[in-house]
C-alpha positions in Angstrom: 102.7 -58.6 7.7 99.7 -59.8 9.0 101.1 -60.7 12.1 101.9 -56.8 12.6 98.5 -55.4 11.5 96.9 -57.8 14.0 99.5 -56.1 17.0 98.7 -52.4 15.8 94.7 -53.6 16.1 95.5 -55.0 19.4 97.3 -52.0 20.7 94.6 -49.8 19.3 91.6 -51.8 21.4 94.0 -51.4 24.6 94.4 -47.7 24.1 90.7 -47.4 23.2 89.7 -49.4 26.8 92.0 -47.4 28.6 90.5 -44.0 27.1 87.2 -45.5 28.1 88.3 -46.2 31.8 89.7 -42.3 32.1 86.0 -40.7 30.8 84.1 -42.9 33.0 86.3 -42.3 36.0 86.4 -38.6 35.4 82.7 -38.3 35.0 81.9 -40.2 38.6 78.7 -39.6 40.6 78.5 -38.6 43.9 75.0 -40.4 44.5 76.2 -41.6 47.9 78.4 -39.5 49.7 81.0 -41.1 52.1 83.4 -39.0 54.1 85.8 -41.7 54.1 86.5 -41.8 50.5 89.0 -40.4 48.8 86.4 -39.2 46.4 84.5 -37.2 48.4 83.5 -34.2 46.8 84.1 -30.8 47.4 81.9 -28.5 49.2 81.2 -24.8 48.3 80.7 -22.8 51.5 78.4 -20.1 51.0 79.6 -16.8 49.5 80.3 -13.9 52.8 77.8 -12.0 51.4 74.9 -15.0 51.8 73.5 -16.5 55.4 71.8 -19.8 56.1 68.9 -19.7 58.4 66.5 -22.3 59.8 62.8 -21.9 59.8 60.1 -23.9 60.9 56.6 -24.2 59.8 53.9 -26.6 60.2 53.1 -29.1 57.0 50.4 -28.7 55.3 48.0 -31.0 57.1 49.5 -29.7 60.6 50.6 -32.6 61.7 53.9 -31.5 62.9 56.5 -28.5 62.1 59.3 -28.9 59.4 62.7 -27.2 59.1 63.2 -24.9 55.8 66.4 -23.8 54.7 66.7 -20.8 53.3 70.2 -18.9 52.3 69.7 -14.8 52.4 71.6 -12.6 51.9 73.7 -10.4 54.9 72.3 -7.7 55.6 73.3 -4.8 58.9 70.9 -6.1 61.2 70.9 -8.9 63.9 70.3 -12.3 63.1 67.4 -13.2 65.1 65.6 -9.7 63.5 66.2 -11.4 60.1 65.1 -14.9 61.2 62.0 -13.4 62.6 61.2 -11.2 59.2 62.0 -14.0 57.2 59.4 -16.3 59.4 56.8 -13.1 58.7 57.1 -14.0 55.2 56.1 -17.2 55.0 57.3 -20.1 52.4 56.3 -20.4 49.1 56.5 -24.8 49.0 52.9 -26.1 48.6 53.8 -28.7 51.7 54.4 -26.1 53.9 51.4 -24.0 55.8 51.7 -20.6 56.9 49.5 -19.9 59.8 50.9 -16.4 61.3 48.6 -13.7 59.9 50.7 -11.7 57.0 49.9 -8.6 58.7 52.3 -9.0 61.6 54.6 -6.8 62.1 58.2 -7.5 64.4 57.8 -4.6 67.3 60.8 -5.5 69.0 63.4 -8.4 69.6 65.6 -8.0 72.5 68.0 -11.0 73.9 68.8 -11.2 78.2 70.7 -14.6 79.4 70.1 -16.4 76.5 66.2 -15.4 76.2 64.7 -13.9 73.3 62.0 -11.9 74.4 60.3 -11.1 70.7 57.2 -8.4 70.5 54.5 -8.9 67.9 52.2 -6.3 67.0 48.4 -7.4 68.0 48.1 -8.6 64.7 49.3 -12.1 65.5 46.4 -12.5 67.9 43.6 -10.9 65.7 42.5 -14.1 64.2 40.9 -17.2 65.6 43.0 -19.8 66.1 42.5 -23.8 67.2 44.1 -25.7 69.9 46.6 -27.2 67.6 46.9 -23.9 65.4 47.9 -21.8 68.7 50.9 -24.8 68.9 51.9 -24.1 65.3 52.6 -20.7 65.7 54.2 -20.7 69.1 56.3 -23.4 68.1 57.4 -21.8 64.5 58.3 -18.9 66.5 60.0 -20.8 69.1 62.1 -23.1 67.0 63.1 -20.9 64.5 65.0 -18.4 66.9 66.5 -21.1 68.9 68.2 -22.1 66.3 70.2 -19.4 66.5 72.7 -20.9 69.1 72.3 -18.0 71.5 69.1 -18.5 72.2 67.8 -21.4 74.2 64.2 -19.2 75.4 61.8 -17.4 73.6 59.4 -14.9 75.3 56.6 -14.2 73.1 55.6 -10.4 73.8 52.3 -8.8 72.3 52.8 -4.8 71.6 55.8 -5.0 73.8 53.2 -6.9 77.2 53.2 -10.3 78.7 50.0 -12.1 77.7 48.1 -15.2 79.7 47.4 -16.9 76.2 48.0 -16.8 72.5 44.3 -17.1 71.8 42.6 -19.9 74.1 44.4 -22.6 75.0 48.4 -22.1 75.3 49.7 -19.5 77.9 52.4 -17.5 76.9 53.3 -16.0 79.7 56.6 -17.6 80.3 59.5 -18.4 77.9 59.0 -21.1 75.6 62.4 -23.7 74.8 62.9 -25.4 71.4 60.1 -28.3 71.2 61.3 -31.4 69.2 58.4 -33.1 70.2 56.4 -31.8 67.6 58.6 -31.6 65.2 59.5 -35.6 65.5 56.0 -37.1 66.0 52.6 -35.9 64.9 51.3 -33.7 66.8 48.1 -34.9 69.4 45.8 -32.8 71.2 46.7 -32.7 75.2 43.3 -32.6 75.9 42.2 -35.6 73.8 44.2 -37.9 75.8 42.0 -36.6 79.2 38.5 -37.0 77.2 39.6 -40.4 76.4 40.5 -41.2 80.1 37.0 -39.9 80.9 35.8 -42.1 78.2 37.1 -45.1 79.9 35.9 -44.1 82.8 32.5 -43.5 81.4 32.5 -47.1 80.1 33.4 -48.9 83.3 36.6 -49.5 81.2 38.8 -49.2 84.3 41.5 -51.0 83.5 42.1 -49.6 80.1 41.4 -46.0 82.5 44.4 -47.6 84.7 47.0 -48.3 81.6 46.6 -44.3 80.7 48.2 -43.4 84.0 51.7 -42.7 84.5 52.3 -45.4 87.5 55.1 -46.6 88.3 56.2 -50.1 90.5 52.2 -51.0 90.4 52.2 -54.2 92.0 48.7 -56.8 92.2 47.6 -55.2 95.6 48.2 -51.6 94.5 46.6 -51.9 91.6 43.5 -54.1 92.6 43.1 -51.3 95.4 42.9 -48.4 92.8 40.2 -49.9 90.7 38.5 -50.7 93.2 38.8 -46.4 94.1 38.4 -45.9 90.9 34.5 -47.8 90.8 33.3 -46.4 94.0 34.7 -42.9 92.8 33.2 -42.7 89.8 29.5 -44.9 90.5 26.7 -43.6 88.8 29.0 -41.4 86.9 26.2 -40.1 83.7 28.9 -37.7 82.3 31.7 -35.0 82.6 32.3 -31.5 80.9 36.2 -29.8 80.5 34.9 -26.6 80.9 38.5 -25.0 80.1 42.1 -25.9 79.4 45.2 -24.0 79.4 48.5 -25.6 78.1 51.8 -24.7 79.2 54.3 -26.3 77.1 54.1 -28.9 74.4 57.3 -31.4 74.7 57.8 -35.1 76.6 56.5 -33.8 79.0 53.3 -31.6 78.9 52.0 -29.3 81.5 48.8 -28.3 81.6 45.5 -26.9 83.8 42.5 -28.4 83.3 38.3 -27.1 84.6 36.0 -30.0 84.5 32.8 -30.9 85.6 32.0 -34.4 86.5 27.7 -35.2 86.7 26.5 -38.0 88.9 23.1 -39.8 88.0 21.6 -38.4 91.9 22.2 -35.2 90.6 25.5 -34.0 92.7 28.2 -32.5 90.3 31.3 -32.3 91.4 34.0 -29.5 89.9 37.5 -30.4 89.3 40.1 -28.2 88.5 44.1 -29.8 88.8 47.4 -29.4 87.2 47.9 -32.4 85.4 51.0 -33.7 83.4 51.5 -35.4 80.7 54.2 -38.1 80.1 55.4 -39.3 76.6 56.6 -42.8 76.1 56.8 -45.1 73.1 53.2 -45.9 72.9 52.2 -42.5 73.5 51.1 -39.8 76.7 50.8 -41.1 80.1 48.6 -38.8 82.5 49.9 -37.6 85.6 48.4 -35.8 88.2 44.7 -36.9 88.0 43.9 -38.9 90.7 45.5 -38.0 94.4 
């Protein structure tokens, strides 16, 4: 007898184990998700009546732009007209900034060879905007409709007219591609990187003014021979001015115009005004284009 009470406890404990083992292998998490297991889990697409769009805005203490997701629903009009109305509205996350005035209004948006050529009403340039602010709203612009893969341009239109510049300092008078480049890294100023060249050069720091050019195949002679221009050039140097700037694209590589005045201690001032380029590598901009 006591020999079958202990076999009905022990097939109880077995049964109880293996109810155990079916709960927790029915109640599972998908924490880490690997497409190779047999456990991946399903995916619900989104409903035919909903639409997933990418918008880009810069974070809060601009330091670069950052994709939002956002599911709307369809609606009869073209995709880039909802991106763009969407954009208009701005995001309600506290990380996110919105720096294109609320008042702007979508004029037109037109697509030609893969370019989106997008008119604003003059709202969007009725405010004062910074260097890096005029980047920030090209750029949201800019990435958000070439996301849409049939668009790889964006011409940004004010009241249906080309424009030289958003505000100041970035022309927008020719189509703009998607920039990862400030969407990657933190964005830096173009024109920082030439005031501290100037800065070096200020300082008699020439070769530290040397390292910030893009050169390439710089061997002793070469490079003795440049600082050596670079100290008779710039003798008696007592200071410089940019006058003006205008920035073409932001991306590896930069393109930009710069107006500077450069103020000797005889009194001769000598105005410079050149195309310049700048060259991203892993330590930062190289400058190219400044000394010929």
């Amino acid at each position: 007898m006591f020999w079958g009470i202990y076999m009905s406890k022990k097939y109880l404990i077995i049964l109880f184990v293996f109810i155990i083992c079916i709960t927790i292998t029915s109640c599972e998490k998908y924490d880490v998700i690997n497409e190779e297991s047999n456990n991946f889990p399903p995916i619900n697409p989104l409903p035919d009546d909903k639409l997933e769009i990418i918008l880009y805005y810069p974070n809060e203490s601009l330091d670069y732009l950052v994709p939002e997701f956002r599911v709307v629903p369809r609606k009869n009009v073209k995709i880039e007209e909802m991106v763009i109305s969407e954009l208009l509205k701005g995001s309600s996350t506290k990380k996110i900034k919105n720096l294109i005035p609320s008042n702007t209004k979508i004029l037109s948006i037109d697509i030609n060879d893969g370019i989106a050529y997008v008119s604003f009403s003059s709202d969007l340039v009725g405010k004062e905007y910074t260097e890096k602010e005029e980047a920030f709203v090209i750029y949201s612009i800019v990435n958000s409709l070439t996301s849409i893969p049939s668009i790889n341009k964006v011409q940004i239109l004010i009241d249906g007219k080309t424009r030289d510049v958003l505000y100041k300092h970035y022309c927008i008078r020719e189509p703009f591609e998607f920039s990862d480049m400030i969407v990657s890294k933190k964005y830096i100023s173009p024109i920082s990187i030439i005031n501290s060249y100037y800065d070096c050069i200020l300082n008699h720091s020439y070769d530290k003014s040397i390292s910030m050019l893009n050169i390439k195949d710089m061997d002793t002679f070469k490079y003795n021979t440049l600082k050596a221009y670079l100290i008779e050039e710039f003798k008696g140097i007592i200071s410089y001015n940019i006058e003006d700037y205008i920035v073409y694209k932001y991306s590896d590589e930069i393109k930009m115009n710069v107006k500077y005045t450069i103020t000797y201690e005889n009194g001769n001032v000598k105005k410079v005004q050149r195309n310049l380029e700048l060259i991203n590598n892993e330590d930062g901009f190289l400058i190219e284009g400044i000394i010929y």
